[in-house]
N, C-alpha and C positions, 0 to 999 in steps of 0.2 A: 302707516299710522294705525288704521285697524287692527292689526297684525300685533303692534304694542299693545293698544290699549286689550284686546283680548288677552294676551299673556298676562297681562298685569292685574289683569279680574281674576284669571286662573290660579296664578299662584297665590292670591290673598283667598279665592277660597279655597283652595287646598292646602294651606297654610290654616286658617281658621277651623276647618270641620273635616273629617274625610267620615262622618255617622251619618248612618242614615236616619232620615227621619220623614213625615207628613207632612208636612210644610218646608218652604225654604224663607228667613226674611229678605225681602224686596227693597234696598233705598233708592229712590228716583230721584234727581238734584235737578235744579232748574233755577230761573230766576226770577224775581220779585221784581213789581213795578219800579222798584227803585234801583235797580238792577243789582242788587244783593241774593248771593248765592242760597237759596234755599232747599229746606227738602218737600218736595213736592208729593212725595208717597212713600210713607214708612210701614210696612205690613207683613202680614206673613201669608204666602205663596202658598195653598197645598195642591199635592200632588194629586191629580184626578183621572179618571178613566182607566179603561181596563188595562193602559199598559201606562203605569203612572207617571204623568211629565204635567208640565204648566211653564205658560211661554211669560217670561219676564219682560221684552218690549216686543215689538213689532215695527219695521220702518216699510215706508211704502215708496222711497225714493232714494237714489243717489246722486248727490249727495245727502244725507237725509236730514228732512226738517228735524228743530227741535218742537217739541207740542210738551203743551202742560196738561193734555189730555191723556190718559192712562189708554194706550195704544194695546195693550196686553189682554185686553179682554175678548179681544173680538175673535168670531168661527174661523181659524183656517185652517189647511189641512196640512200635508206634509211638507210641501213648496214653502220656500218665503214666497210673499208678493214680489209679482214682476218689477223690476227694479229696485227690490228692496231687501231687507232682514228681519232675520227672526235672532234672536236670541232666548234658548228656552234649557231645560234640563227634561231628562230623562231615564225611567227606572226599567231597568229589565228586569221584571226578575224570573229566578231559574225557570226554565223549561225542560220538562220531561219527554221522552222520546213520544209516549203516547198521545199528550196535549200537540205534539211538535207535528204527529200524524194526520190529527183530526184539523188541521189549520187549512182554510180555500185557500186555491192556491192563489198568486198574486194578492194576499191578502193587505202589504201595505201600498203596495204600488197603487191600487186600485184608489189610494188618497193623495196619490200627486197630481199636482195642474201642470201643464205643460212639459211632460218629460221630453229631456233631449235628444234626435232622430237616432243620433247614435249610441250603438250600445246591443248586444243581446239580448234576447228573452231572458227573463228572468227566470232560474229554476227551484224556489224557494221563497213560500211566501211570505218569511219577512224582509227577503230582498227587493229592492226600489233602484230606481236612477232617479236623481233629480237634476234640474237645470242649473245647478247650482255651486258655490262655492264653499262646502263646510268643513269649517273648525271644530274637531272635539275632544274633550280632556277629557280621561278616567277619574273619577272624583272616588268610587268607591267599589269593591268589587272587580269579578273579572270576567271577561265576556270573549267570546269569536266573533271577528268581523270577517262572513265570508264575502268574498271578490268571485269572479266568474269562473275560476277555474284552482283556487287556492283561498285558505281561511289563515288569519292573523290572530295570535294571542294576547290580549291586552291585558296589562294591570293597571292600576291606581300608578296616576301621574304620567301614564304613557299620554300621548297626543296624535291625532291624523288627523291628515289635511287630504278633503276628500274632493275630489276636480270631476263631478256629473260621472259618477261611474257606479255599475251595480255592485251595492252593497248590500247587507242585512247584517243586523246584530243579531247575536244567537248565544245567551247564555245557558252554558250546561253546567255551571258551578252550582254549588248549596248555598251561596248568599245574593243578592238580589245587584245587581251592578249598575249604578248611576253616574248619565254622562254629559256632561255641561258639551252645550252647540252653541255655534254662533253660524247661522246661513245666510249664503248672500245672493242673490240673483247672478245668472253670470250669460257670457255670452253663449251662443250654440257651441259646443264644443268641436 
């Protein structure tokens, strides 16, 4: 059911926009005391921090409540919350060999909660493991996802489904590459 409804977000935004832009719009649906389907948050998203992304909801249980409180706002780091999801986007953009140099190492990992036992040291600091189960569509742009011993080429509309294993994105193209996630808490692998 997940698995649907994220395909079916994907391809209506990949279908509507594949430009980049500073903002994304947000609609949040929910219902009214009279239990009439409302929208509960219509706005526009921008993209912030030094590596530009902004988290559209946040669940903190499975199965997850629904709230009419705007879940999206709050500090978290690279992890969903244990037993729950993130649903956010994210901008790479290009990286030069020099910048790519001067980077500490474990520089994302160092913002996961609870990374799972197994798995290698990671050898590149924008490589991570997380405990988790992510969905991610190429929405614009093209990027390398290195793995621990081999890197994958992605375009716009490719897809991975990532099962707690060390990754890092690493764009070496001339345009900035933007990538719709959906993470889920998952068991220890």
């Amino acid at each position: 059911m997940i698995r649907a409804i994220f395909y079916s977000m994907a391809i209506v935004v990949l279908a509507c926009s594949t430009a980049v832009a500073d903002d994304i719009r947000r609609v949040v649906t929910g219902l009214d005391d009279n239990n009439h389907a409302v929208v509960l948050y219509d706005s526009r998203v921008p993209l912030t921090g030094p590596l530009p992304s902004a988290n559209f909801w946040i669940a903190d249980s499975h199965p997850p409540s629904l709230s009419k409180e705007d879940t999206a706002n709050r500090p978290i780091g690279v992890s969903p919350p244990d037993n729950g999801t993130k649903f956010r986007v994210v901008e790479f953009p290009p990286l030069d060999a020099e910048t790519e140099a001067k980077m500490p190492p474990e520089m994302i990992m160092k913002g996961v909660n609870h990374p799972p036992a197994k798995g290698l040291a990671v050898k590149h600091p924008m490589m991570h493991r997380t405990r988790s189960l992510d969905y991610a569509v190429i929405l614009s742009g093209e990027i390398d996802m290195m793995l621990d011993d081999t890197s994958v080429h992605l375009k716009p509309g490719d897809t991975v489904v990532q099962q707690a294993t060390n990754h890092g994105w690493v764009n070496h193209g001339t345009q900035p590459c933007r990538i719709l996630f959906v993470l889920m808490d998952s068991k220890e692998p």
